[in-house]
C-alpha positions as a Markdown table, in Angstrom:
| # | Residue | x | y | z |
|---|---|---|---|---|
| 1 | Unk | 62.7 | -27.3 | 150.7 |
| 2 | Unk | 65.5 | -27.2 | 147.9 |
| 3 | Unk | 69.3 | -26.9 | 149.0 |
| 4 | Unk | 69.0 | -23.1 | 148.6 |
| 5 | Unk | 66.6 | -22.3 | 151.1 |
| 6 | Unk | 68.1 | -24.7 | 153.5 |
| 7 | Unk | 71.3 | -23.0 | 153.3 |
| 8 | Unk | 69.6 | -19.4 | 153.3 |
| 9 | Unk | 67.9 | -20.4 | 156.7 |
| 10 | Unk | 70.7 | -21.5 | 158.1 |
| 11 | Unk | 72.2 | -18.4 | 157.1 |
| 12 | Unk | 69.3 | -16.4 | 158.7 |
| 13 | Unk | 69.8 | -18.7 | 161.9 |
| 14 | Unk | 72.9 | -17.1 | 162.9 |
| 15 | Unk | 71.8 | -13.8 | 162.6 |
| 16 | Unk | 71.6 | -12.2 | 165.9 |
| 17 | Unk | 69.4 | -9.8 | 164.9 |
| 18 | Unk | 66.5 | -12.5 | 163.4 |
| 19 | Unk | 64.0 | -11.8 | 165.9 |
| 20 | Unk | 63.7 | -7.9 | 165.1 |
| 21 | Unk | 64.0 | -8.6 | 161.6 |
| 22 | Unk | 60.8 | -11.1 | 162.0 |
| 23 | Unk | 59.3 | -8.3 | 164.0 |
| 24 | Unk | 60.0 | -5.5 | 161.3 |
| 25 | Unk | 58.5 | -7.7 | 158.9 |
| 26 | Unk | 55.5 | -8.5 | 160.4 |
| 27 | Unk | 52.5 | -6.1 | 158.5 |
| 28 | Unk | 55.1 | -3.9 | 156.9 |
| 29 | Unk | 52.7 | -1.0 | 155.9 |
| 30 | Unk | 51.6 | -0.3 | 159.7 |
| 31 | Unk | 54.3 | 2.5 | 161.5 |
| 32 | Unk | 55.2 | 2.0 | 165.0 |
| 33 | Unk | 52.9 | -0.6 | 167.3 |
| 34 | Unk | 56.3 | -2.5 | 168.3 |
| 35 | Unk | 54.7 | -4.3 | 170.9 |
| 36 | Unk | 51.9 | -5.5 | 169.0 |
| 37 | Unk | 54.2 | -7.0 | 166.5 |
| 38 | Unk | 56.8 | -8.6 | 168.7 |
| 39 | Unk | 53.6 | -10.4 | 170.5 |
| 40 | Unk | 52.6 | -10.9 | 166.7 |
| 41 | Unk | 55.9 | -12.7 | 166.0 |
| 42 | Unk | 56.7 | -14.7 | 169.0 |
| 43 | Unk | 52.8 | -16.0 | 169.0 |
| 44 | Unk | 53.6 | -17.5 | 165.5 |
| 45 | Unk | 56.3 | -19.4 | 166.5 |
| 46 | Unk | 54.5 | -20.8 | 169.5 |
| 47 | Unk | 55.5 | -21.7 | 172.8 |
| 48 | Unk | 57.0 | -24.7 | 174.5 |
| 49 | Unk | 54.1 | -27.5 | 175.4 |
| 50 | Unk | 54.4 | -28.5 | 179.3 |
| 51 | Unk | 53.1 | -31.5 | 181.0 |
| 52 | Unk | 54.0 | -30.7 | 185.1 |
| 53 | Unk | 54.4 | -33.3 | 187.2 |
| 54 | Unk | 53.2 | -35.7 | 184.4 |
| 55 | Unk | 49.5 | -35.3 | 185.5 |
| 56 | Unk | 47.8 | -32.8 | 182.9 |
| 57 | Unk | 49.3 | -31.7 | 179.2 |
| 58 | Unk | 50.0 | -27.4 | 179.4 |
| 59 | Unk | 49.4 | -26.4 | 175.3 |
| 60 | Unk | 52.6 | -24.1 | 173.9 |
| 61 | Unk | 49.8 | -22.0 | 172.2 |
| 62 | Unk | 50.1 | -18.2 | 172.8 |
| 63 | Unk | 47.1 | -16.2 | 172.1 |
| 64 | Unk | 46.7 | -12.8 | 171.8 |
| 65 | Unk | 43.9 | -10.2 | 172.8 |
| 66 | Unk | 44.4 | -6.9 | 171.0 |
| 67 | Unk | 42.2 | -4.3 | 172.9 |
| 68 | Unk | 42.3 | -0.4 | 171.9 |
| 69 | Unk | 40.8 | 2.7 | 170.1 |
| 70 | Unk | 39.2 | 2.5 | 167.1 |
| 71 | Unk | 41.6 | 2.9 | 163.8 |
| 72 | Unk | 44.7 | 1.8 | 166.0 |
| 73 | Unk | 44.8 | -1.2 | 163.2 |
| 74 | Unk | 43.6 | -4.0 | 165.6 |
| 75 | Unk | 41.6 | -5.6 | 162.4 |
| 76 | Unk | 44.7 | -5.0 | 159.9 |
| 77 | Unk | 46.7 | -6.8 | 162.1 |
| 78 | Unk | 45.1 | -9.8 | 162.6 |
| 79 | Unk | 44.3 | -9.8 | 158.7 |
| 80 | Unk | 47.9 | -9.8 | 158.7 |
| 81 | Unk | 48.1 | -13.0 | 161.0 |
| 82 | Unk | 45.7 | -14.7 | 159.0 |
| 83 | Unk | 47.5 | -14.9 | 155.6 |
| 84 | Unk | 51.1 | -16.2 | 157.1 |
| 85 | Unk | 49.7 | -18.6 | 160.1 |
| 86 | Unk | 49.6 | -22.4 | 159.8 |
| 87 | Unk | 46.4 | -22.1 | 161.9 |
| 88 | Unk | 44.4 | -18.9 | 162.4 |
| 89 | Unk | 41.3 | -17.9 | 164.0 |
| 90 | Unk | 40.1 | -14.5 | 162.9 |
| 91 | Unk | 37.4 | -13.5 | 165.3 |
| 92 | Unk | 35.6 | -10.2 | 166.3 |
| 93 | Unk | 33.6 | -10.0 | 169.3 |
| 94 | Unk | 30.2 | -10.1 | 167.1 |
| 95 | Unk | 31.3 | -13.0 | 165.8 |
| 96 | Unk | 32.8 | -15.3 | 168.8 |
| 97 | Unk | 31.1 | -17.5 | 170.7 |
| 98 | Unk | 32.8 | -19.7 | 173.5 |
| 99 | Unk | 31.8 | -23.0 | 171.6 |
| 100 | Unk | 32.9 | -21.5 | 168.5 |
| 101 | Unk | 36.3 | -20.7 | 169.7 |
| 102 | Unk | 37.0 | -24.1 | 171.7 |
| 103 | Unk | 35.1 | -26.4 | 169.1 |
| 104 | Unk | 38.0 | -25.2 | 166.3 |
């Protein structure tokens, strides 16, 4: 990161209205589904890891099932994920298997 962006991020950190302008952002070209895309947003920044009572490790990761008609843009969505997360998993359920999801 170059001095610009740092500065333009901190500019966009005290912006009180950051989270619905991540939200609005998230696949542009698909009207209305707001709570698909706030799930959408706040899965990409993650969650907080846990470790209760210092006996077992709790992952921060949020995932997300997207169930629904067909052409409710379930797949567009999730194509959307895939080309601005660090670490996607693009899966139908043709195509996933229980070791092929937990063996990533």
């Amino acid at each position: 990161l170059n001095d610009d962006d740092i500065k333009e991020i901190l500019a966009l950190s005290k912006d009180e209205s950051i989270g619905q302008r991540v939200f609005n952002s998230i696949a542009p070209s698909i009207y209305g589904h707001d709570n698909i895309k706030r799930a959408i947003g706040l899965s990409l920044f993650s969650g907080v890891p846990k470790n209760p009572g210092k006996k077992h490790k709790v992952r921060g990761d949020i995932n997300i099932l997207l169930c629904g008609d067909p052409g409710t843009a379930k797949s567009q969505f999730l194509k959307y994920v895939t080309k601005v997360a660090h670490r996607p998993v693009f899966t139908t359920g043709q195509g996933a298997s229980a070791v092929g999801l937990t063996a990533y």
